[in-house]
N, CA, C and O of each residue as an XYZ file, in Angstrom:
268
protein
N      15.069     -3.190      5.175
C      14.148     -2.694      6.197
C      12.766     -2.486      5.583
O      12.708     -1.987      4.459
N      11.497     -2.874      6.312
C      10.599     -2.928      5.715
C       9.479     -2.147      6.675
O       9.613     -2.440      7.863
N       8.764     -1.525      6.484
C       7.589     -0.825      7.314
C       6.010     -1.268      7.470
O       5.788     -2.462      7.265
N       5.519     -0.901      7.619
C       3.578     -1.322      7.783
C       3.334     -0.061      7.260
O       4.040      0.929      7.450
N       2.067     -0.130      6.432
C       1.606      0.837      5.836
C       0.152      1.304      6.236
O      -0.715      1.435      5.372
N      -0.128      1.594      7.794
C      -1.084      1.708      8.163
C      -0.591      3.708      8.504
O      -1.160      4.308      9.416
N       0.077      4.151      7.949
C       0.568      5.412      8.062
C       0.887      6.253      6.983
O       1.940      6.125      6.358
N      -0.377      7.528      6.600
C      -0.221      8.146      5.309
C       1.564      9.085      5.235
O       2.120      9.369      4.173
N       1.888      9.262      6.033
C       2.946      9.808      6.595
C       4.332      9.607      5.733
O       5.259     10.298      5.309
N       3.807      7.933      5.735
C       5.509      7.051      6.067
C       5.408      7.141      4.232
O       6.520      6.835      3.803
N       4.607      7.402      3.272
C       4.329      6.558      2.301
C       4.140      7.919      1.229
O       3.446      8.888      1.538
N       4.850      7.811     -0.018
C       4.796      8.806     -0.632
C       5.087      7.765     -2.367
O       5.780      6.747     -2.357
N       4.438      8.275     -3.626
C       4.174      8.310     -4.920
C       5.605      7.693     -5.211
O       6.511      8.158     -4.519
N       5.933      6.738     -6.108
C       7.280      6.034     -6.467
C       8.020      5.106     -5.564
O       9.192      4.782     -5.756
N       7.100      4.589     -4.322
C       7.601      4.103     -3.172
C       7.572      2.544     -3.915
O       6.940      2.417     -4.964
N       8.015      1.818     -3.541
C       7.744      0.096     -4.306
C       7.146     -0.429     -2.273
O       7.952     -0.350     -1.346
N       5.728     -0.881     -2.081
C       5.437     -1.156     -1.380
C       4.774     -2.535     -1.870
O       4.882     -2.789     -3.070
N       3.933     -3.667     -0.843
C       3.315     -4.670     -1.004
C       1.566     -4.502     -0.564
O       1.342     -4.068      0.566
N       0.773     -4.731     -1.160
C      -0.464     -3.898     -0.904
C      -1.300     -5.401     -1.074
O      -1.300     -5.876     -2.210
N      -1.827     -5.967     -0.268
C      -3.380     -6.594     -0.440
C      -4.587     -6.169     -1.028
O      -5.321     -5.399     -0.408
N      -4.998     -6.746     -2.604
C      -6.152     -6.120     -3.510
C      -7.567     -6.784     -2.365
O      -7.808     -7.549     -1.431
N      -8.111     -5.887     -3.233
C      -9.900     -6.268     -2.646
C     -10.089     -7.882     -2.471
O     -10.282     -8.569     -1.468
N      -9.953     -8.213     -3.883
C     -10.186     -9.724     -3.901
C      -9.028    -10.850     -3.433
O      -9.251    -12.052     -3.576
N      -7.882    -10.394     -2.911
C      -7.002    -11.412     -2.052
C      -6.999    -11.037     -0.769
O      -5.923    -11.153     -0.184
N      -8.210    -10.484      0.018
C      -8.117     -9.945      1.442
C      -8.602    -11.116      2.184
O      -8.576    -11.112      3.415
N      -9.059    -12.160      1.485
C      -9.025    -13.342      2.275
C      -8.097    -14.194      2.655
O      -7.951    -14.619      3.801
N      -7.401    -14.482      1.636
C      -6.544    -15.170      1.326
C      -4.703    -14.595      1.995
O      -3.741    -15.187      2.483
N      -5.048    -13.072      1.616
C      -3.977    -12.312      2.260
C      -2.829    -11.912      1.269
O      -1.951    -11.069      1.455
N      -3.045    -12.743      0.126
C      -1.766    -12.397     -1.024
C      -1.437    -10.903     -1.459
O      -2.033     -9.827     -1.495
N      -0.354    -11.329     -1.727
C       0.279     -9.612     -1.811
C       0.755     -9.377     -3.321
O       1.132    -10.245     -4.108
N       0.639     -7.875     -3.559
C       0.843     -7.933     -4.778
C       1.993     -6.428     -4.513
O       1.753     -5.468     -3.780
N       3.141     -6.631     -5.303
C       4.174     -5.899     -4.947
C       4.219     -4.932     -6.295
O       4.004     -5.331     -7.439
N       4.472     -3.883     -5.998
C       4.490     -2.779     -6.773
C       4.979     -1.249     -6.637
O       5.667     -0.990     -5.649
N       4.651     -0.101     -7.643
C       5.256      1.198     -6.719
C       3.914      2.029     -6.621
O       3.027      1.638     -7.379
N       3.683      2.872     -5.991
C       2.829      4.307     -5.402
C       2.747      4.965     -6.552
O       3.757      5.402     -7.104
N       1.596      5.104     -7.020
C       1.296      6.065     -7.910
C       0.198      7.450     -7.561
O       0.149      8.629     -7.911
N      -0.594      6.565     -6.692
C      -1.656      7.583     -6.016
C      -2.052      7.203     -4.715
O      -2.487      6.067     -4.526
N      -1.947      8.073     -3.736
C      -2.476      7.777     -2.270
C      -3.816      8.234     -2.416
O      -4.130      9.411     -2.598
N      -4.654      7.199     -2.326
C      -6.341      7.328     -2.311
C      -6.590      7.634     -0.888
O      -7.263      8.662     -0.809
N      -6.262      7.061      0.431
C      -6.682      7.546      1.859
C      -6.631      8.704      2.102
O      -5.532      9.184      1.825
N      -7.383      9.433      2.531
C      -7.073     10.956      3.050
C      -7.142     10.872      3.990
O      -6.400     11.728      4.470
N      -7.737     10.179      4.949
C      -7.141     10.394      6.596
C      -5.502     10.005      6.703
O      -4.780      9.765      5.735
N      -5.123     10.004      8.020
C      -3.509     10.389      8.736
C      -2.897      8.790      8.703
O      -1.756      8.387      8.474
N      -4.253      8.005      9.057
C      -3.822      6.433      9.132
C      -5.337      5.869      9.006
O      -6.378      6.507      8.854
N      -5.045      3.897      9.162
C      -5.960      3.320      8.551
C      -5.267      1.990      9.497
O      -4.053      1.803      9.566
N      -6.215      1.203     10.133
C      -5.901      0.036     11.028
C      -5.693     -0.991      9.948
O      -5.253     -2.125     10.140
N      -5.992     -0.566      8.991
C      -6.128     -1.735      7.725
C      -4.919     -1.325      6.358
O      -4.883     -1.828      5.235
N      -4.295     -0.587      6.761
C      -3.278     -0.295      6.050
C      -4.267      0.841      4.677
O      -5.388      0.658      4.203
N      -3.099      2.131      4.364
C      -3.211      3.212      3.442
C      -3.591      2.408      2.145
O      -2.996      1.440      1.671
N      -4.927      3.150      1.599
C      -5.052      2.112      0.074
C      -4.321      3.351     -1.029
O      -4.297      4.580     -1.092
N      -3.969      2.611     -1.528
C      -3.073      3.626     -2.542
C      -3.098      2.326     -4.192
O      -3.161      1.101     -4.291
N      -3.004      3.542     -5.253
C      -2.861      2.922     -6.754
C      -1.169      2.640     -7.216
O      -0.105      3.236     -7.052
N      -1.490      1.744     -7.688
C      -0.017      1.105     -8.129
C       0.194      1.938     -9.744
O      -0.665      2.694    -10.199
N       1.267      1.672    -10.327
C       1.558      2.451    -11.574
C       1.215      1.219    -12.523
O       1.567      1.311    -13.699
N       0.596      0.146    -12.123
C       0.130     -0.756    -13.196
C      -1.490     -1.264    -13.096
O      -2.072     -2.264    -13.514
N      -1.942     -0.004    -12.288
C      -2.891      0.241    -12.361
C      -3.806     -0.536    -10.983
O      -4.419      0.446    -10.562
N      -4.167     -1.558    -10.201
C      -3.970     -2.672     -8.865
C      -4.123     -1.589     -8.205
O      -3.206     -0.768     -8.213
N      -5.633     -1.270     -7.288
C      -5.624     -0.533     -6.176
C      -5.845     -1.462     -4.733
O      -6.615     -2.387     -4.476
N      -5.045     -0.928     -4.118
C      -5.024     -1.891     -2.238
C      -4.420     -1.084     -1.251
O      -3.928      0.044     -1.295
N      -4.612     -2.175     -0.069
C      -3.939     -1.627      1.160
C      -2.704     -1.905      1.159
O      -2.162     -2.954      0.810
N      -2.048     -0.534      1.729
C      -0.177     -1.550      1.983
C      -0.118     -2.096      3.325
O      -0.241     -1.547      4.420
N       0.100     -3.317      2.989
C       0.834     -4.181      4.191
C       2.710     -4.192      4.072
O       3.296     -4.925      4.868
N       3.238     -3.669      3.437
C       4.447     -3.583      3.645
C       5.416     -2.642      2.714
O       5.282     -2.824      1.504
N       6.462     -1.568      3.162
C       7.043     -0.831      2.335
C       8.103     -1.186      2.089
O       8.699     -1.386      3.148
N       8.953     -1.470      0.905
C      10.297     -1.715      0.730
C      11.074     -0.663      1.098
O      10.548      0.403      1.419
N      12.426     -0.834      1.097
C      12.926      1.141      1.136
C      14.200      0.385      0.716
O      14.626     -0.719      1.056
N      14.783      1.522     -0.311
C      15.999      1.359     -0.941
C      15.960     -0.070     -2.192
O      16.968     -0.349     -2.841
């Protein structure tokens, strides 16, 4: 089961989500990883929550793994 990450809510630190970087927002490529820091402080984002990966890759999530 997989989610959209346009919701600070759904999305918490150690999560393994798929996040679009700055420079593949054209292109759309995804770079898969886990939650290390939720950078958005608003509730939501039409463009998906930007959050830091633990290998350092900050983006939007376009998709959450779970389990």
């Amino acid at each position: 089961m997989s989610g959209n990450g346009q919701s600070r809510s759904a999305l918490e630190p150690g999560m393994e989500v798929a996040i679009v970087l700055k420079q593949d927002q054209r292109s759309g490529k995804r770079t898969r990883g886990v939650i290390q820091d939720i950078l958005t402080n608003s509730p939501s984002h039409p463009h998906g929550i930007k959050v830091r990966l633990t290998d350092g890759n900050v983006g939007r999530v376009k998709e959450i793994f779970k389990g």
